[in-house]
C-alpha positions as CSV (number, residue, x, y, z in Angstrom):
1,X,0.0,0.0,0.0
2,X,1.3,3.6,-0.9
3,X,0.3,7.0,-1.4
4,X,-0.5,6.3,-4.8
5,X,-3.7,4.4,-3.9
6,X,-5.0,7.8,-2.9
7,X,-2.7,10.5,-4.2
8,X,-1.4,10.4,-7.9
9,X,1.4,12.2,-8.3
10,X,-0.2,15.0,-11.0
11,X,-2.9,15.7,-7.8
12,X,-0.2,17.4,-6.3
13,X,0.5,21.1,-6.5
14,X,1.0,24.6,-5.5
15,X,-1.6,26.9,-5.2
16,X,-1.8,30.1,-6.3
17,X,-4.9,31.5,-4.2
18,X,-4.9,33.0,-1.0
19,X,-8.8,32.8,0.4
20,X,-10.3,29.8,1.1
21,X,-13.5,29.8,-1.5
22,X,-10.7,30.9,-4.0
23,X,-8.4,27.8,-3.6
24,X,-11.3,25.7,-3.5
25,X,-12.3,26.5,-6.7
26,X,-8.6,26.4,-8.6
27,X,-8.7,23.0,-7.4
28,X,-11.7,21.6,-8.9
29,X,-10.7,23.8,-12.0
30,X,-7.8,21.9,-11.9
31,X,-9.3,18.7,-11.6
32,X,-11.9,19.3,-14.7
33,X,-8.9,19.8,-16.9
34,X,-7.3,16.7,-15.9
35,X,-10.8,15.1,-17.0
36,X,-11.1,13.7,-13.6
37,X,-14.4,15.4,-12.9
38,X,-17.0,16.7,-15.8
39,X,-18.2,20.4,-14.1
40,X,-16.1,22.3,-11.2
41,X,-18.7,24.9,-10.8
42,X,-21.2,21.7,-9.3
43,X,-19.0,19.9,-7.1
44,X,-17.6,23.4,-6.1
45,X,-21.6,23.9,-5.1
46,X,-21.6,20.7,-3.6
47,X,-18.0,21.1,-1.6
48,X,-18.8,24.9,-0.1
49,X,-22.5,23.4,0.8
50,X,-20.6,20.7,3.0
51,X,-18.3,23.1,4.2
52,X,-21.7,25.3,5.6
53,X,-22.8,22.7,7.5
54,X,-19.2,21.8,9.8
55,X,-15.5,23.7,9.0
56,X,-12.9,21.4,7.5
57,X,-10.1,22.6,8.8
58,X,-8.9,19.8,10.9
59,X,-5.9,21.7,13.1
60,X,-2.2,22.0,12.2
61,X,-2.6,23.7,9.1
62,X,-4.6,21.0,7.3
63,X,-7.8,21.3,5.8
64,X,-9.4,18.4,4.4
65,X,-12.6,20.1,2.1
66,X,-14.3,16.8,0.6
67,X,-18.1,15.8,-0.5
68,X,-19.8,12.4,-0.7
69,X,-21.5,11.7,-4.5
70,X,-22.9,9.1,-6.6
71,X,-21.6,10.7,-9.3
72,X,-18.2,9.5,-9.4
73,X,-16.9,5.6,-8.9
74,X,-13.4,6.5,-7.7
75,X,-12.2,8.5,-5.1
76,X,-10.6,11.4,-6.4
77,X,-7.7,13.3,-4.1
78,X,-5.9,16.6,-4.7
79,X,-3.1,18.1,-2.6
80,X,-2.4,21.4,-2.6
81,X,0.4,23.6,-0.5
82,X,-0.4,27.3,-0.3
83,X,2.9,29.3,0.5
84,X,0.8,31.7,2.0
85,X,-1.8,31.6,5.4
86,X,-5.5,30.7,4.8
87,X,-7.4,31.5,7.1
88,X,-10.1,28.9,7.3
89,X,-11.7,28.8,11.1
90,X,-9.6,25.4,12.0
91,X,-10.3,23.9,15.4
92,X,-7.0,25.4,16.7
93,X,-7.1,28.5,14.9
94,X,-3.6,28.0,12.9
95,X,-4.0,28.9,9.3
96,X,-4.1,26.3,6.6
97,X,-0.9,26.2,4.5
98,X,-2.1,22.9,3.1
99,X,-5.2,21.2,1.5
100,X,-7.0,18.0,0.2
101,X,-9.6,18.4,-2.0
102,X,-11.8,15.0,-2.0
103,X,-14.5,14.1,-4.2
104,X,-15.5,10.9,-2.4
105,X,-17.9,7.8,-3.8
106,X,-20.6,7.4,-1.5
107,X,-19.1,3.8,-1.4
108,X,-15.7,4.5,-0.3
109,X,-16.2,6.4,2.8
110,X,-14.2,4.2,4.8
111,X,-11.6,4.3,2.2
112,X,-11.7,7.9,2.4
113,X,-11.9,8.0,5.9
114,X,-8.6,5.7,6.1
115,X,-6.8,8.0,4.1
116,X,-7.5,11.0,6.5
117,X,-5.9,8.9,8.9
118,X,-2.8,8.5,7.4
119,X,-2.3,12.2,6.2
120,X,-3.9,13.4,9.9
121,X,-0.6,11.0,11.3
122,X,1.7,12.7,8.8
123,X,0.8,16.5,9.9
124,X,0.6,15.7,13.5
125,X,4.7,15.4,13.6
126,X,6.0,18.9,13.5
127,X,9.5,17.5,11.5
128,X,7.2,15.8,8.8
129,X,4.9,19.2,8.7
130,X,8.3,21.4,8.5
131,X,9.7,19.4,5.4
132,X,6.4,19.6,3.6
133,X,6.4,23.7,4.1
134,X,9.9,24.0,2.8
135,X,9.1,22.0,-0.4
136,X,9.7,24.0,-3.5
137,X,8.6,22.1,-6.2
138,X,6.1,19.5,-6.5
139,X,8.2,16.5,-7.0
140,X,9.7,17.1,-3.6
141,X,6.2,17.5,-2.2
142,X,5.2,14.3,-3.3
143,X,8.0,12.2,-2.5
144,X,8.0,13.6,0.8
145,X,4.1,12.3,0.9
146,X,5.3,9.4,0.0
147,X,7.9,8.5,2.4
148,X,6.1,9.4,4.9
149,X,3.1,7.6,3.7
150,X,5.3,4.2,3.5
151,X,6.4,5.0,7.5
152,X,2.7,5.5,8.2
153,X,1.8,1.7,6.7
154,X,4.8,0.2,8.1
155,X,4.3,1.4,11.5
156,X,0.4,-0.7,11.1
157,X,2.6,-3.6,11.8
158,X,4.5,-3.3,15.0
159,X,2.3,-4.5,17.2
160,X,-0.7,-7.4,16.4
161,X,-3.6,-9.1,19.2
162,X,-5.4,-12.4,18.4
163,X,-8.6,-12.7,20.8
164,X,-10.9,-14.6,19.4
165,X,-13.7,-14.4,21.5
166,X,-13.7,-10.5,21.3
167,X,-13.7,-10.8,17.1
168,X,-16.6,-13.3,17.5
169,X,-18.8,-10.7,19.4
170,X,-18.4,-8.6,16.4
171,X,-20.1,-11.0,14.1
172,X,-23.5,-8.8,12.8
173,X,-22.3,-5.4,13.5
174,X,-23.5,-2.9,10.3
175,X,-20.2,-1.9,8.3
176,X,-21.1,1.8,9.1
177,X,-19.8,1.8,12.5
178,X,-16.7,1.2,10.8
179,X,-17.0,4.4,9.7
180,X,-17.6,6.0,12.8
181,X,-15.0,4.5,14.5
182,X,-12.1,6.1,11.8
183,X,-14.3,9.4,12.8
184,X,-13.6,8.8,16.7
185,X,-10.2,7.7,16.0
186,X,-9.0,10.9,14.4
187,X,-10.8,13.0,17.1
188,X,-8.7,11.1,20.0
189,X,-5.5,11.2,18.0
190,X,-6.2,15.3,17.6
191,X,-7.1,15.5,21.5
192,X,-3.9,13.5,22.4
193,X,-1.7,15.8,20.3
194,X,-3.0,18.7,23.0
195,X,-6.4,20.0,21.1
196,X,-8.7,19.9,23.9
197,X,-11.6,22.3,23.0
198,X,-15.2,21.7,24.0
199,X,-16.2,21.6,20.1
200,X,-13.5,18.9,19.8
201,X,-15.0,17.1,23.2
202,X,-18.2,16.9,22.7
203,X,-17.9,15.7,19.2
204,X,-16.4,12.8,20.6
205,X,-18.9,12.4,23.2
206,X,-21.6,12.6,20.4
207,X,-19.8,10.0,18.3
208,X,-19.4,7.6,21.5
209,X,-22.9,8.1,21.8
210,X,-24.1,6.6,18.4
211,X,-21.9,4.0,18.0
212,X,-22.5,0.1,18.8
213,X,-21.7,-0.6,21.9
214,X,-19.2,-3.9,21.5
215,X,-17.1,-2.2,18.6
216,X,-16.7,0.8,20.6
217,X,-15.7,-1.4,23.9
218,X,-13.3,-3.3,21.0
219,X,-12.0,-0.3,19.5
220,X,-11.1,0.9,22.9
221,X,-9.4,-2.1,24.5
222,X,-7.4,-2.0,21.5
223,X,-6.2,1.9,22.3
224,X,-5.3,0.9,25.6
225,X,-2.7,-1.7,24.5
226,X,-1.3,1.5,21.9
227,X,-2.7,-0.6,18.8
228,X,-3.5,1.1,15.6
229,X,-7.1,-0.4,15.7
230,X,-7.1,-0.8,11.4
231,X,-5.9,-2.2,8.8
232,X,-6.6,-2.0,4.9
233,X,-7.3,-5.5,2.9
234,X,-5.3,-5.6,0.0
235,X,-6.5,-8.4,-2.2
236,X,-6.1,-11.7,0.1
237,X,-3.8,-10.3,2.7
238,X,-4.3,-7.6,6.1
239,X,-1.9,-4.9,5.4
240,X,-1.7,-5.0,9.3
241,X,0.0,-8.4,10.2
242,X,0.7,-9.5,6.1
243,X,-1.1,-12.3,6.5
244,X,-3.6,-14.3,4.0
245,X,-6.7,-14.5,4.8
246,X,-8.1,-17.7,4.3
247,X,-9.8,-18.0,0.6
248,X,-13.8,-18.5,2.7
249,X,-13.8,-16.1,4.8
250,X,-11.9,-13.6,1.9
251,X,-15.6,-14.2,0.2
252,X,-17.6,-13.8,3.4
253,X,-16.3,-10.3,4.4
254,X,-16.5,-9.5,0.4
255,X,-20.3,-10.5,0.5
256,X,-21.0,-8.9,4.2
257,X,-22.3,-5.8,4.8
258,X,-20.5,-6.3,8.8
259,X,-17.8,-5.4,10.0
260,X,-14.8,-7.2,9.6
261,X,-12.0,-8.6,11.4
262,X,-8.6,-9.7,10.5
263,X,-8.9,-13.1,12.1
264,X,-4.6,-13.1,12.8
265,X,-4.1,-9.8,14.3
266,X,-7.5,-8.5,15.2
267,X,-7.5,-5.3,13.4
268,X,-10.7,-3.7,11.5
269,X,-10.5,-4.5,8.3
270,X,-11.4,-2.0,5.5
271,X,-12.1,-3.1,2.3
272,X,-11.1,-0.7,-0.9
């Protein structure tokens, strides 16, 4: 797994705008003229009518503007760096130097979701942010992504759990509490990194709230033995622990709408 699954390397690039509604829009420009999507002026509609409803700016100079569609069967990622401040209303009030565009198949949430992860755990390291600033050119941009972005999978497998009798209690669960549970994993890993506002609190309190009850207990043992509590399955194996997965029960997560388990390590699974 590498950044290329999410990022190509033409979806990098340095903007030229300096308001937020502005570099929104160069973006999705920029995307219509790679023919990646068919009309920027609807899915800049569609981005700035999500945006209305909660601020993207996620803290540390990222902001990760994004919609959900049936319109498009492939998620579709930009990067941009801005070499100058945006201020977009972030959680900790630190200007956004840096954003990802996302047009996002209503199917690929999780996928999405997963790929937040991995650029949240890039930007919360003030080394990895400071070499990503200094970039001049977008080569160095991207290959910077992408180192980090190999760290970020290899660090999945440093530490695994088998207990069975917790994956079995999670036979039946709906798949969308996967989704919730990347949701509440972001929001702990922003309030460990010292964002402690009430916004940020009760969010968390409010995602707590609506998720099912033995995933959440799961997800949570697994935080308190400092697990990262997912993994992506890449074709037969747990990107996790590297391990096969046996060829029937490959073709019952495939055909399950549950969630899933890697039945080595004990990881959620996310299927892309």
């Amino acid at each position: 797994m590498n950044i290329e699954t999410f990022i190509p390397k033409d979806h990098v690039l340095f903007t030229r705008a300096h308001e937020k509604q502005l570099v929104i829009k160069e973006l999705l420009i920029y995307l219509e003229k790679l023919k990646d999507i068919d009309d920027a002026s609807r899915y800049y509609a569609q981005v700035m009518h999500r945006e209305s409803l909660d601020n993207t700016g996620i803290g540390k100079g990222l902001a990760i503007p994004h919609v959900r569609t049936d319109s498009v069967h492939e998620l579709i990622t930009i990067f941009a760096l801005s070499r100058e401040d945006i201020q977009y209303h972030s959680y900790d009030n630190i200007p956004v130097r840096f954003i990802m565009l996302s047009i996002v198949p209503t199917e690929m949430s999780t996928k999405y979701l997963y790929m937040v992860g991995m650029v949240s755990w890039i930007f919360s390291d003030d080394k990895r942010r400071k070499a990503l600033a200094e970039s001049t050119a977008k080569t160095q941009a991207y290959g910077i992504l992408k180192k980090n972005a190999q760290l970020y999978f290899a660090n999945l497998t440093k530490k695994d759990i088998t207990d069975t009798d917790a994956i079995d209690n999670l036979s039946g669960i709906p798949s969308h509490n996967l989704d919730l549970l990347i949701r509440l994993d972001r929001l702990n890993q922003l309030l460990e990194e010292g964002e402690s506002s009430e916004q940020l609190k009760k969010k968390i309190d409010e995602l707590r709230i609506i998720i099912d009850h033995k995933s959440l207990s799961y997800y949570d043992r697994m935080r308190k033995k400092s697990l990262n509590p997912f993994a992506i399955l890449d074709r037969k194996s747990c990107s996790g622990c590297h391990m096969d997965l046996a060829p029937y029960y490959m073709a019952q997560i495939r055909e399950s709408k549950n969630i899933a388990v890697c039945n080595h390590c004990g990881r959620f699974l996310i299927v892309i």
